[in-house]
KEFIKOL-515229 format. One record per residue (C-alpha): chain; x, y, z. Coordinates in pm, 1 decimal. Layout:
N
chaine = A, x = X, y = Y, z = Z
...
END
This chain:
414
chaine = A, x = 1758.2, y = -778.5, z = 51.5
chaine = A, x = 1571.0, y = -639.2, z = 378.0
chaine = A, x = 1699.0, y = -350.3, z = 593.1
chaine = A, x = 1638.0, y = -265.9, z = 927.5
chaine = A, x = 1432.1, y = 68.5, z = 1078.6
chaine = A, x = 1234.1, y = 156.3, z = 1256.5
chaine = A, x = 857.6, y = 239.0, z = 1275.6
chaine = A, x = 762.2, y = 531.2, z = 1435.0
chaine = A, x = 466.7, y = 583.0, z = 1500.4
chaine = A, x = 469.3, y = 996.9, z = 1495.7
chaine = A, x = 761.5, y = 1167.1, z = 1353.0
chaine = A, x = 979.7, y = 1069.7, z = 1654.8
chaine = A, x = 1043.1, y = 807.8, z = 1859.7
chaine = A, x = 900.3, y = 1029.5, z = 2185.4
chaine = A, x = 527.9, y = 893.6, z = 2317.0
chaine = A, x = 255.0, y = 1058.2, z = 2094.8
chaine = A, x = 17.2, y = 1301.6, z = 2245.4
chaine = A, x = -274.3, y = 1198.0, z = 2109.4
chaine = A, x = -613.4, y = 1348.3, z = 1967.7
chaine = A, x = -935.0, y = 1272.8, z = 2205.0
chaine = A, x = -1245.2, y = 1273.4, z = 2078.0
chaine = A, x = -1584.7, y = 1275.9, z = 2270.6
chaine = A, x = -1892.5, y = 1228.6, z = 2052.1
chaine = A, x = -2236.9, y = 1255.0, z = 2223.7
chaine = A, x = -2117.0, y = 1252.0, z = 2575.9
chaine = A, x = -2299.7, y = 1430.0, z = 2842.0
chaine = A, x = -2089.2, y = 1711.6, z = 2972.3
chaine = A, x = -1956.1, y = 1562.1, z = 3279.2
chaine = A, x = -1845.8, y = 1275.1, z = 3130.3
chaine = A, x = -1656.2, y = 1488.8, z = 2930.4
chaine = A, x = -1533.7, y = 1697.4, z = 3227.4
chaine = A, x = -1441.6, y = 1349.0, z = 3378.0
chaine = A, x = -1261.8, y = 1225.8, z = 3060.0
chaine = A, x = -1031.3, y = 1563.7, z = 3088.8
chaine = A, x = -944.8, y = 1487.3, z = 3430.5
chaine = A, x = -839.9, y = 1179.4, z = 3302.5
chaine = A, x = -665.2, y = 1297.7, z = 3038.7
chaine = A, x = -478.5, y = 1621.3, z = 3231.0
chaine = A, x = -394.0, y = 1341.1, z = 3495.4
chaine = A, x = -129.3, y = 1259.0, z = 3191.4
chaine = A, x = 174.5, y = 1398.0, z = 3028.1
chaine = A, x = 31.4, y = 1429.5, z = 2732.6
chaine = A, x = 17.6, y = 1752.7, z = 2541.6
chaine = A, x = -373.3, y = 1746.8, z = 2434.2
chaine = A, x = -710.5, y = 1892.8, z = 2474.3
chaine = A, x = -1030.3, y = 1732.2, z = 2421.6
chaine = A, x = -1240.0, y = 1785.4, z = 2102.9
chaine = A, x = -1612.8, y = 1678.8, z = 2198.8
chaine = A, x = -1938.0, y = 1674.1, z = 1976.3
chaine = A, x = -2226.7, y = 1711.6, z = 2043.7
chaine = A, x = -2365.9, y = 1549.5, z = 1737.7
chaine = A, x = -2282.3, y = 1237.5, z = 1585.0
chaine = A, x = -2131.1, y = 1216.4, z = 1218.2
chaine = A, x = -2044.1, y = 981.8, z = 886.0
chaine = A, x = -1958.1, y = 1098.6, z = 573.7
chaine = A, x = -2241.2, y = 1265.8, z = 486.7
chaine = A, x = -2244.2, y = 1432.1, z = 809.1
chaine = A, x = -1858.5, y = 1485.8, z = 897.8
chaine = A, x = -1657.4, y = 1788.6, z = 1063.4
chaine = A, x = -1315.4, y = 1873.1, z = 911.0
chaine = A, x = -1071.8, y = 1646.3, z = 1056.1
chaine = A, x = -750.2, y = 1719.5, z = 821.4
chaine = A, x = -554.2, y = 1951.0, z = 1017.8
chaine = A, x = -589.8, y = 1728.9, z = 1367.1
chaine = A, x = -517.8, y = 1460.6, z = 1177.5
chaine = A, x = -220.7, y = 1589.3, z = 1022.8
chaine = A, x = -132.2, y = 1712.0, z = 1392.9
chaine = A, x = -199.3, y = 1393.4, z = 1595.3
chaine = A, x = 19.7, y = 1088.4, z = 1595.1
chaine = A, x = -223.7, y = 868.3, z = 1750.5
chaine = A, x = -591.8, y = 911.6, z = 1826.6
chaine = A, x = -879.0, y = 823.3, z = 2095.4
chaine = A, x = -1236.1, y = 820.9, z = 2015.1
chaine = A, x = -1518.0, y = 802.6, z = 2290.6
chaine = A, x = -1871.7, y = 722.1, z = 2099.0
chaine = A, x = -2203.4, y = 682.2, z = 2274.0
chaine = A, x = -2365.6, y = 402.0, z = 2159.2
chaine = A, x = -2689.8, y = 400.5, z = 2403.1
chaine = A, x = -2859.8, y = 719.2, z = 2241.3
chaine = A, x = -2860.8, y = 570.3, z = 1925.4
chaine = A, x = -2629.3, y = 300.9, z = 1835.6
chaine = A, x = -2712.1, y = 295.5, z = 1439.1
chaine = A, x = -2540.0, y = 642.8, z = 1428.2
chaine = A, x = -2262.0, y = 532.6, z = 1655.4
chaine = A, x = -2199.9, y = 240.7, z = 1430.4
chaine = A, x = -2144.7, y = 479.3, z = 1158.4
chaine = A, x = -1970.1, y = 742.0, z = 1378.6
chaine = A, x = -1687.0, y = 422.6, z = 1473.5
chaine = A, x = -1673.8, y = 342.0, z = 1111.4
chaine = A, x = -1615.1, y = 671.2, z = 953.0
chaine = A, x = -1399.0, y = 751.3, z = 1222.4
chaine = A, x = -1186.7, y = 443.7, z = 1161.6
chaine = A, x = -1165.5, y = 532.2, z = 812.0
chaine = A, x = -1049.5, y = 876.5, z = 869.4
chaine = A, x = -791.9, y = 781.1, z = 1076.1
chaine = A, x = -660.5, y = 570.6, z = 842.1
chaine = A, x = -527.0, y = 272.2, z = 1132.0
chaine = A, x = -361.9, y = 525.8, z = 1410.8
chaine = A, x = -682.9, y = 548.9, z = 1620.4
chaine = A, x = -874.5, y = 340.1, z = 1904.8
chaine = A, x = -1253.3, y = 380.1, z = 1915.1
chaine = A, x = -1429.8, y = 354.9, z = 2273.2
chaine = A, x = -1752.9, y = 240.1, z = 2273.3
chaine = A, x = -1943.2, y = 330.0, z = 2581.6
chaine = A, x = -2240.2, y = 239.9, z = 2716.0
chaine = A, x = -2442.1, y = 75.8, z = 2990.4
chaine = A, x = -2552.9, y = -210.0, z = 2906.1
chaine = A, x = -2269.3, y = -435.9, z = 2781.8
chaine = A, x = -2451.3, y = -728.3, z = 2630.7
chaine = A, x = -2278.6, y = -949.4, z = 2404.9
chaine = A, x = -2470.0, y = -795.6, z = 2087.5
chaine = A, x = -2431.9, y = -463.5, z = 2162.3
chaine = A, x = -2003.4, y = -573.1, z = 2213.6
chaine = A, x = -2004.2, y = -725.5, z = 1908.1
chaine = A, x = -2196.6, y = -510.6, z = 1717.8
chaine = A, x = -1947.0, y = -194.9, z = 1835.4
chaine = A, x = -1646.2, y = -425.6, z = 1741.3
chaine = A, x = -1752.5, y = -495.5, z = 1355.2
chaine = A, x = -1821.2, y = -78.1, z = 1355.6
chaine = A, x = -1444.6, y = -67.0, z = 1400.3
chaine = A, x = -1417.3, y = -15.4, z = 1773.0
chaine = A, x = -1176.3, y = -208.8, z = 2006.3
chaine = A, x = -1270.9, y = -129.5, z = 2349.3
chaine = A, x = -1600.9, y = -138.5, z = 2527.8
chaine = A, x = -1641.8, y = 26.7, z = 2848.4
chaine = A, x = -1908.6, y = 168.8, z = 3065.4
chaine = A, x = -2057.9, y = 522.9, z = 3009.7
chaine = A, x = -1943.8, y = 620.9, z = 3349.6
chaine = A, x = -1595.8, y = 646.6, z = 3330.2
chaine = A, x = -1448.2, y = 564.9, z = 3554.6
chaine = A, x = -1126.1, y = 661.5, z = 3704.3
chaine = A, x = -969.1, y = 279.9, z = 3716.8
chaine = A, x = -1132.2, y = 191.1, z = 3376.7
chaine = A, x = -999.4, y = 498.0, z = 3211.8
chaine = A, x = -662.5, y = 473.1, z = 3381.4
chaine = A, x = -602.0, y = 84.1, z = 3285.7
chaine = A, x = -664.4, y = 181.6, z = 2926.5
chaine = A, x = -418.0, y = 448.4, z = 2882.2
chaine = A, x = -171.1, y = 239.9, z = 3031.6
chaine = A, x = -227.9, y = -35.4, z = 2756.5
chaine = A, x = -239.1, y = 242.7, z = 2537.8
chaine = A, x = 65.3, y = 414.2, z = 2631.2
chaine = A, x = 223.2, y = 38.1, z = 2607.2
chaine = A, x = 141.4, y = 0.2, z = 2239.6
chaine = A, x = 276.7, y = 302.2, z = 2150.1
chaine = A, x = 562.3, y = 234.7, z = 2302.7
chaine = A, x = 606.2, y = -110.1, z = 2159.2
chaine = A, x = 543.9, y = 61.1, z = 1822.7
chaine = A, x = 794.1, y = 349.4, z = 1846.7
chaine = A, x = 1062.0, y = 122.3, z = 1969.9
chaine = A, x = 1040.4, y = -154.5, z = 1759.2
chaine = A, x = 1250.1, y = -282.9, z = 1523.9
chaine = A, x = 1080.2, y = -381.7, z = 1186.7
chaine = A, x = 1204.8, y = -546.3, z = 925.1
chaine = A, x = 1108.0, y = -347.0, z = 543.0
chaine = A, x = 1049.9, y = -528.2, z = 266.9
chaine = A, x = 1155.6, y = -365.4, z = -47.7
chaine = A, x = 868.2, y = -252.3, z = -264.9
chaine = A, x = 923.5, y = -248.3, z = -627.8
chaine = A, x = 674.3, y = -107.9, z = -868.8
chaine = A, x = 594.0, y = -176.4, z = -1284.6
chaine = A, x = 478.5, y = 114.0, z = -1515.5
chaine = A, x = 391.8, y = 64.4, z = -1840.5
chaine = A, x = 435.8, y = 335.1, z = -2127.2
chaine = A, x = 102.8, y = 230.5, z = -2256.3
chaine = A, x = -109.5, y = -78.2, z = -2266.5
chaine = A, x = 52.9, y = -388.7, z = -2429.2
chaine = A, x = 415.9, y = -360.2, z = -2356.2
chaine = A, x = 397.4, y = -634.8, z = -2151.3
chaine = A, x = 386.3, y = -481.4, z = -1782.5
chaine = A, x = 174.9, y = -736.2, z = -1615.0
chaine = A, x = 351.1, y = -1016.5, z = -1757.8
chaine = A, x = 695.6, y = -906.0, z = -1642.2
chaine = A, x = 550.7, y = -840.9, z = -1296.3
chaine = A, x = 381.4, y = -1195.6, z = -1281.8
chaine = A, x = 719.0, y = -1385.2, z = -1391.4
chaine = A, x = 945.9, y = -1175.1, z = -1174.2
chaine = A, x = 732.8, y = -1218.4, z = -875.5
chaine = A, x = 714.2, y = -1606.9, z = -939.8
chaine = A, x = 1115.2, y = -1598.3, z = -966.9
chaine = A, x = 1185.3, y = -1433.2, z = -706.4
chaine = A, x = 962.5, y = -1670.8, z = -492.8
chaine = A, x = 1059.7, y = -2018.9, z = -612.0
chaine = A, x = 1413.8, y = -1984.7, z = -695.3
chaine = A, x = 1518.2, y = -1733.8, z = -461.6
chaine = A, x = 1319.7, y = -1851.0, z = -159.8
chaine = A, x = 1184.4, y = -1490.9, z = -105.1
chaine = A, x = 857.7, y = -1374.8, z = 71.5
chaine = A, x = 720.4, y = -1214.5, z = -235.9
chaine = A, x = 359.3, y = -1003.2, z = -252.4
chaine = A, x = 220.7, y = -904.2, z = -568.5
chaine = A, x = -61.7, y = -666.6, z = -591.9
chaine = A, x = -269.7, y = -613.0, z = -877.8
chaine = A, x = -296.1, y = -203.1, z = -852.0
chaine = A, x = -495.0, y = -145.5, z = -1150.2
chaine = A, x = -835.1, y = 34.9, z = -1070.4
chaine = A, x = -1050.4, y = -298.0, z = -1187.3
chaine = A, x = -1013.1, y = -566.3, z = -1441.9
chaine = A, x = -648.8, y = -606.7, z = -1369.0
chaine = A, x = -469.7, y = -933.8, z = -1483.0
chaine = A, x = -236.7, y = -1066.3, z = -1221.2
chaine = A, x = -487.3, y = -1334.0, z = -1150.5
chaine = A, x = -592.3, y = -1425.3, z = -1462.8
chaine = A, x = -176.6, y = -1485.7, z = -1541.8
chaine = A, x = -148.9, y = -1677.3, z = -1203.9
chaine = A, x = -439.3, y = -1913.4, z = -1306.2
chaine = A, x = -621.8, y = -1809.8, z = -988.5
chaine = A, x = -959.2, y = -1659.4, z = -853.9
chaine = A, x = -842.1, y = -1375.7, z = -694.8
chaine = A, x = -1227.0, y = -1191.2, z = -652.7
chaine = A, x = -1188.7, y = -1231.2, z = -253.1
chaine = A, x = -848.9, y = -1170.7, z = -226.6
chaine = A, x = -867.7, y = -783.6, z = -335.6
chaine = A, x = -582.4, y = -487.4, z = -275.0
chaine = A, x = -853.5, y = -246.4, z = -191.0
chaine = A, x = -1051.0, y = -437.0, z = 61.2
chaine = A, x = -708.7, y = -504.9, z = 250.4
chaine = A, x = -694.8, y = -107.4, z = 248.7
chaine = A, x = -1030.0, y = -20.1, z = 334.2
chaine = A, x = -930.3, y = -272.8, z = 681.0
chaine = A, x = -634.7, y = -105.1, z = 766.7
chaine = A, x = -718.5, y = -32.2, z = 1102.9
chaine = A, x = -745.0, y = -348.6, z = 1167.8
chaine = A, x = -462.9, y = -515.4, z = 973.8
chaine = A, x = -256.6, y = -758.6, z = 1087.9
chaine = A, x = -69.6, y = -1093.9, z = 1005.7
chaine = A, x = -368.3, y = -1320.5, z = 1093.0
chaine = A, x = -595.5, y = -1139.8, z = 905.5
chaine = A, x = -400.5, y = -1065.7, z = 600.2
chaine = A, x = -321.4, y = -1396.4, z = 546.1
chaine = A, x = -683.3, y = -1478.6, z = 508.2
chaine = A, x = -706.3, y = -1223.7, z = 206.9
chaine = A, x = -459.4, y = -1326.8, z = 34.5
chaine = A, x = -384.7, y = -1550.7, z = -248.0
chaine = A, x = -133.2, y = -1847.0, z = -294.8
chaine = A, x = 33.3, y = -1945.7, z = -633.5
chaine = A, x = 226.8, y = -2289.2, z = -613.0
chaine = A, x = 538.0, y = -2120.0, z = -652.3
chaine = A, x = 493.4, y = -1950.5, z = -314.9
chaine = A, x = 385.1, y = -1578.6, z = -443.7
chaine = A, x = 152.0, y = -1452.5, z = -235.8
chaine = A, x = -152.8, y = -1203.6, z = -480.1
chaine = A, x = -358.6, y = -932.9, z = -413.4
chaine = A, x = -635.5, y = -876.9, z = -720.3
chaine = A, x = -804.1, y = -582.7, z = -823.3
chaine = A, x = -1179.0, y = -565.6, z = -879.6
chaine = A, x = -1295.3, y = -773.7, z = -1107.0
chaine = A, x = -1564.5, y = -611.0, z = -1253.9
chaine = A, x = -1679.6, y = -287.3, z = -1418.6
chaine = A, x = -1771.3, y = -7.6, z = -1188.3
chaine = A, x = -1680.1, y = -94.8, z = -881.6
chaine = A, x = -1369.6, y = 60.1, z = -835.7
chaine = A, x = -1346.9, y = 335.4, z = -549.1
chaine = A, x = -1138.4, y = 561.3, z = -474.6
chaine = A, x = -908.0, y = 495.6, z = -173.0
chaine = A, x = -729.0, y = 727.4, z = 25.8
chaine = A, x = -388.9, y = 841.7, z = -39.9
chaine = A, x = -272.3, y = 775.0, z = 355.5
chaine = A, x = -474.9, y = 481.8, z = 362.8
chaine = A, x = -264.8, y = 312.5, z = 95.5
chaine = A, x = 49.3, y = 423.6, z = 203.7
chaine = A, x = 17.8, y = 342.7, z = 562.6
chaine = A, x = -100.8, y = -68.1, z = 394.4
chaine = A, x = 184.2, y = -95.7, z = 215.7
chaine = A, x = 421.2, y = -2.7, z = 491.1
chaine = A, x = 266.9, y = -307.3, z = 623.3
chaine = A, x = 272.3, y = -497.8, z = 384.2
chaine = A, x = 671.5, y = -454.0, z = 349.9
chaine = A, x = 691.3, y = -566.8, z = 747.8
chaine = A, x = 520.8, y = -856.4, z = 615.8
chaine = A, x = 710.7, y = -1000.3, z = 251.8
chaine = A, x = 1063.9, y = -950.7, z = 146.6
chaine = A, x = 946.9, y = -806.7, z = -196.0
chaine = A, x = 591.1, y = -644.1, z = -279.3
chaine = A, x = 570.3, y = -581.4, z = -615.6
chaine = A, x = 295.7, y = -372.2, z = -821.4
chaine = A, x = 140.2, y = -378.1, z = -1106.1
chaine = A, x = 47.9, y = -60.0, z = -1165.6
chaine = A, x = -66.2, y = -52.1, z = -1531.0
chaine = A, x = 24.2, y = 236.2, z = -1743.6
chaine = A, x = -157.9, y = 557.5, z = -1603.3
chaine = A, x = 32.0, y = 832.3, z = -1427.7
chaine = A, x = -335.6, y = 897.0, z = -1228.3
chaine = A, x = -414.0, y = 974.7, z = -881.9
chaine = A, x = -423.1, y = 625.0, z = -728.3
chaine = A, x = -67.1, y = 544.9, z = -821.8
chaine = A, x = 111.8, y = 832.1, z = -709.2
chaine = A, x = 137.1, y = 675.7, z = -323.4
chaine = A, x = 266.2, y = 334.7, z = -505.2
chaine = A, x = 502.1, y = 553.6, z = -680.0
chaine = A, x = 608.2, y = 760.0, z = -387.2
chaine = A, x = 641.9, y = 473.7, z = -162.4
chaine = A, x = 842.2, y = 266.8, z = -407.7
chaine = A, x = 1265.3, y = 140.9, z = -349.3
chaine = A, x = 1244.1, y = 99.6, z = -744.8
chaine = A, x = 985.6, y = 161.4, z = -1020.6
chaine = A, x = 1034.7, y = -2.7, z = -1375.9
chaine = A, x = 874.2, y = 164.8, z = -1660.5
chaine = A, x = 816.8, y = -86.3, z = -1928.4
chaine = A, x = 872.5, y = 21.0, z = -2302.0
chaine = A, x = 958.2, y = -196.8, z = -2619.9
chaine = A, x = 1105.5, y = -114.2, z = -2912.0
chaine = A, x = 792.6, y = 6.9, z = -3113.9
chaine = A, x = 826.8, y = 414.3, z = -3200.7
chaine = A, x = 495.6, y = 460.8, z = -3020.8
chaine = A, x = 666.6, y = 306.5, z = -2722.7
chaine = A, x = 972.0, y = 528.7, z = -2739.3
chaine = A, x = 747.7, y = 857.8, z = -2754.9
chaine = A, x = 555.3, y = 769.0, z = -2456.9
chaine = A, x = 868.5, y = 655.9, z = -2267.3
chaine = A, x = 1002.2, y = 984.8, z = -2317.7
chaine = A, x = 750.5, y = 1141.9, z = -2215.0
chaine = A, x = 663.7, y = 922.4, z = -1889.0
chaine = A, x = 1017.3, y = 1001.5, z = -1765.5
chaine = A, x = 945.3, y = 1348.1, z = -1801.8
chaine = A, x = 617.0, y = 1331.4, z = -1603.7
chaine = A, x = 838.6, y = 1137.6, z = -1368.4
chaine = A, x = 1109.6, y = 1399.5, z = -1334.2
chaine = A, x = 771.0, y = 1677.4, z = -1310.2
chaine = A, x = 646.7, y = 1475.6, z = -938.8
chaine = A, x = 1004.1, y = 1535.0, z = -756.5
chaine = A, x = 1070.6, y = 1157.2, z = -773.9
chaine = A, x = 1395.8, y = 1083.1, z = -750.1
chaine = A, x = 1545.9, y = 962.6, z = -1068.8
chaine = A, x = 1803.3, y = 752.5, z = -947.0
chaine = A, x = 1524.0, y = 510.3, z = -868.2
chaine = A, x = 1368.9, y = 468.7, z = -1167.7
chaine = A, x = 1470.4, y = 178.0, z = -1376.6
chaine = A, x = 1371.7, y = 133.0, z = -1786.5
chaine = A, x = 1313.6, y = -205.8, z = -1856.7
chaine = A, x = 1301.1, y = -302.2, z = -2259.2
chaine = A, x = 1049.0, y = -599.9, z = -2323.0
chaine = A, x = 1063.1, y = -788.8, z = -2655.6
chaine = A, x = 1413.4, y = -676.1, z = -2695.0
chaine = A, x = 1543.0, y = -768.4, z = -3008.0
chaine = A, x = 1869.8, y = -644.9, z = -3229.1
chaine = A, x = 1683.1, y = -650.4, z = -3553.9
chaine = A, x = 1477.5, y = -374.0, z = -3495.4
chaine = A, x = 1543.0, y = -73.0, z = -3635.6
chaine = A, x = 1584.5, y = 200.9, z = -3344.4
chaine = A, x = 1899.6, y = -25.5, z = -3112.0
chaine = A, x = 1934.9, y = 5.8, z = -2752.3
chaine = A, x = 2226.9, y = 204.9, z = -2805.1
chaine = A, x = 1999.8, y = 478.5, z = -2956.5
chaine = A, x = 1699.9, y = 461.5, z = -2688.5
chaine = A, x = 1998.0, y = 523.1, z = -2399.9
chaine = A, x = 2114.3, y = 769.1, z = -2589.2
chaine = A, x = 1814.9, y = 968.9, z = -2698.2
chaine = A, x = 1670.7, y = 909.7, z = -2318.8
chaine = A, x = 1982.8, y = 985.9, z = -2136.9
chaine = A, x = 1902.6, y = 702.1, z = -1943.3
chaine = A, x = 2040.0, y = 326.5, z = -1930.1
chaine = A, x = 1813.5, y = 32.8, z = -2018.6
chaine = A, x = 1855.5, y = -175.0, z = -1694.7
chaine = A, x = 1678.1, y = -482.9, z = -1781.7
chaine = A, x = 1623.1, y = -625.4, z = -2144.5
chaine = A, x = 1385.1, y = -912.9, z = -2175.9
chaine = A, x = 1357.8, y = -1130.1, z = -2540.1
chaine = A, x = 1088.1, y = -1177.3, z = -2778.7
chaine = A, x = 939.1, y = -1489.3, z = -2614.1
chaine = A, x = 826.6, y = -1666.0, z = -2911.8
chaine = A, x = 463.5, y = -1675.3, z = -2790.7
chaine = A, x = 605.5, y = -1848.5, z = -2437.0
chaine = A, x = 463.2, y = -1582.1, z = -2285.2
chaine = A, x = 98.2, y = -1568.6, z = -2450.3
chaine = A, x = 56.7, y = -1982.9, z = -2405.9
chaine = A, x = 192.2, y = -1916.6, z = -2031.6
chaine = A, x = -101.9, y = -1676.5, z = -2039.4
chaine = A, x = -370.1, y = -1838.4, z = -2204.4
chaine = A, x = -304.0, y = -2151.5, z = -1953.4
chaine = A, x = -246.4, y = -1933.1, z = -1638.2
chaine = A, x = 99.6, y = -2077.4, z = -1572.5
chaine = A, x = 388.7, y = -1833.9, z = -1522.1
chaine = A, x = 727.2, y = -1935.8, z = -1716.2
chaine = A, x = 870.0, y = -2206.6, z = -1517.3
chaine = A, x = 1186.1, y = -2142.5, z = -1393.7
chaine = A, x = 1312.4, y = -2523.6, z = -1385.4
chaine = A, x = 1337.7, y = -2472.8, z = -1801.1
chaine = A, x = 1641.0, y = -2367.3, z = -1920.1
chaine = A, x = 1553.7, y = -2111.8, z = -2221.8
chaine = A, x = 1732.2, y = -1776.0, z = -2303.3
chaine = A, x = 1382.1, y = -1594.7, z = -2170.6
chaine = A, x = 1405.9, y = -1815.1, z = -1831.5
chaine = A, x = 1753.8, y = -1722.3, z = -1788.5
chaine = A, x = 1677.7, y = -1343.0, z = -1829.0
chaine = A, x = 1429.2, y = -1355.8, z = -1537.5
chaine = A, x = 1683.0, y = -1576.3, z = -1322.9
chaine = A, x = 1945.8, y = -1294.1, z = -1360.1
chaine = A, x = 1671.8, y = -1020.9, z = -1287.2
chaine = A, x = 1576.9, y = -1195.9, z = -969.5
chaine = A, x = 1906.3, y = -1275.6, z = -876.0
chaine = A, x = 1970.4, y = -874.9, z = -906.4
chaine = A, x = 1702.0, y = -744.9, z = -745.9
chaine = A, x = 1793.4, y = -1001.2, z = -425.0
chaine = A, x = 2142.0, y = -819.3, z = -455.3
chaine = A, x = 2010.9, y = -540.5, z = -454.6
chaine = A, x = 2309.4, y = -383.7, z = -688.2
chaine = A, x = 2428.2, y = -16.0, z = -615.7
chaine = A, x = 2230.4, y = 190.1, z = -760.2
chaine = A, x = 2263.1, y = 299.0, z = -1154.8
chaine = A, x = 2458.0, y = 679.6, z = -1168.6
chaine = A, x = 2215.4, y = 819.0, z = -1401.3
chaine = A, x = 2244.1, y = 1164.4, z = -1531.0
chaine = A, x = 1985.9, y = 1405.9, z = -1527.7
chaine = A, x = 1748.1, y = 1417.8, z = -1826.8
chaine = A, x = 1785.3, y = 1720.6, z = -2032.8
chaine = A, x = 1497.5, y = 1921.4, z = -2128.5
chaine = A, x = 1558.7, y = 1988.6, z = -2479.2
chaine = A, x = 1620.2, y = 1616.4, z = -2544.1
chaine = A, x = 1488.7, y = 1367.9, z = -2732.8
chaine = A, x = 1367.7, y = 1576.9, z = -3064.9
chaine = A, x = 1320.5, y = 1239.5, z = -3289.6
chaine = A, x = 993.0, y = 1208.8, z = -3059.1
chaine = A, x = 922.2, y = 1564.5, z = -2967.2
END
């Protein structure tokens, strides 16, 4: 089930001041660019440099950046326009989507336009400045941010999957949900693949997903929107919409932590349900997924080794300030013939199981092996499970009273 919000685009629904930024303007260009900007009601200075910068060559943005709810960059692209090109593009990264970049200049040929619009920048205007130029784009300016703090967007609920190690069948669960959700429930459904490379989601989905990658949607954030993310995504036949991770050794990089969060508040303006994989490491690059997350479900089974992980991933849970109430266990390969029972895992973990899924009976590795997700037209005690699941997460049930874990608890692992 959606809700409605809003979107701000600061921390308030008042009109941002923005940052301005002058890089490699002559200095009364700059004088004429604070005229401009004084001429305003907006609470700002000018930062200009004299220089211009990548990442190898960068000053230290984080506090304005922290400070600013929107931002305007001015780059020169006559004196050189190789370094402007990288000026626009680190700047675009750095700003992680809350920033237009200016390109100025005086000779506005179509290569030089199109050259400063693949560098990131969406306006091209003469180096001159002047006063009707400048004045027509902070009105458009002014009108997006507007639009954006007043609007009414519809979030998608994000829901992610955390194994207690490798095996346990987190990918799978994610891939069948997804597909359930999305055929029988007539959802808009996302699934991203947020393992660090040689994820599976693809693989499961019987698709090529090496141009439809997670990371290269965040590293365009700037320029994301619905036309453009629908050409980089994939499309199962049940109507789940993929995002893969690299497929290939070494070439994951690291991604900034405001970069991902500001795509996936996106992405939920954009699906009813985005769901993560998210492997089974607590590291670095899943603690926005986490943080951003309506539910996460840590995956476990019924092995011992499972059960000593478990308790110890809910206890690194509990150690980032997540909330607890949104954490859900799910039990794969549930079965009553093994020796520690459900009733003994809730009991040692303080915690309910929420979702129990059966021993499959190898449906799962065939569905697999063949890249075809469990079909939910058959009628089998597994397919049923996932019907119910979906069905609950559409309902979105009240949430489970949990009580808080102890910290003495749990000594058959310990």
């Amino acid at each position: 089930m959606t809700k409605e919000r809003f979107m701000p685009f600061a921390s308030g629904p008042e009109m941002p001041d923005p940052m301005v930024i002058a890089v490699y303007l002559p200095a009364e260009i700059v004088d004429r660019l604070d005229g401009a900007v004084r001429r305003r009601s907006w609470r700002t200075t000018i930062e200009s440099y004299g220089s211009y910068f990548s990442e190898e060559r960068r000053p230290y943005f984080l506090p304005l950046i922290q400070a600013s709810g929107a931002c305007i960059a001015f780059v020169d692209f006559d004196e050189s326009a190789k370094r402007a090109v990288e000026t626009s593009e680190y700047l675009t990264h750095a700003f992680a989507g809350k920033i237009t970049v200016v390109a100025l200049s005086k000779n506005a040929n179509s290569g030089k336009i199109l050259m400063a619009m693949r560098a990131g920048c969406s306006e091209f205007l003469d180096t001159s400045l002047q006063e009707p130029a400048l004045s027509e784009l902070f009105d458009r300016l002014e009108r997006s941010w507007a639009a954006t703090n007043h609007r009414p967007a519809k979030a998608g609920t994000l829901l992610s999957f955390l194994g207690v190690k490798g095996g346990v069948g987190t990918t799978t669960l994610a891939v069948n949900l997804g597909v359930f959700l999305a055929r029988e429930c007539r959802k808009r459904v996302l699934l991203i693949d947020h393992q660090p490379e040689l994820g599976h989601v693809c693989i499961y989905l019987g698709m090529d997903g090496s141009q439809c990658q997670f990371q290269e949607v965040v590293r365009n954030v700037s320029r994301l929107d619905s036309e453009l993310l629908q050409g980089m995504v994939c499309r199962h036949s049940s109507g789940l919409h993929a995002l893969s991770s690299p497929d290939g050794c070494g070439r994951a990089t690291e991604l900034e932590r405001e970069s991902v969060s500001r795509t996936l508040e996106f992405l939920r303006s954009e699906y009813d349900f985005v769901l993560a994989d998210c492997g089974y490491a607590f590291a670095e690059h899943n603690y926005p997924v986490i943080e951003a997350s309506d539910h996460v479900y840590m995956i476990s089974t019924q092995e011992l080794s499972a059960l000593r992980d478990l308790s110890r991933r809910i206890d690194h849970f509990i150690s980032l300030h997540s909330p607890l109430e949104k954490l859900r266990i799910v039990l794969n390969r549930a079965s009553d013939l093994d020796a520690v029972q459900v009733d003994q895992i809730e009991k040692a973990m303080k915690l309910p199981i929420s979702v129990r899924i059966p021993t499959g009976n190898g449906d799962f590795v065939r569905a697999a092996n063949l890249g075809e997700p469990l079909s939910p037209g058959s009628k089998s005690t597994l397919t049923n499970k996932f019907a119910r699941w979906a069905e609950a997460v559409v309902g979105s049930p009240q949430s489970i009273d949990v009580p808080r874990k102890s910290k003495q608890l749990l000594s058959l692992w310990k």
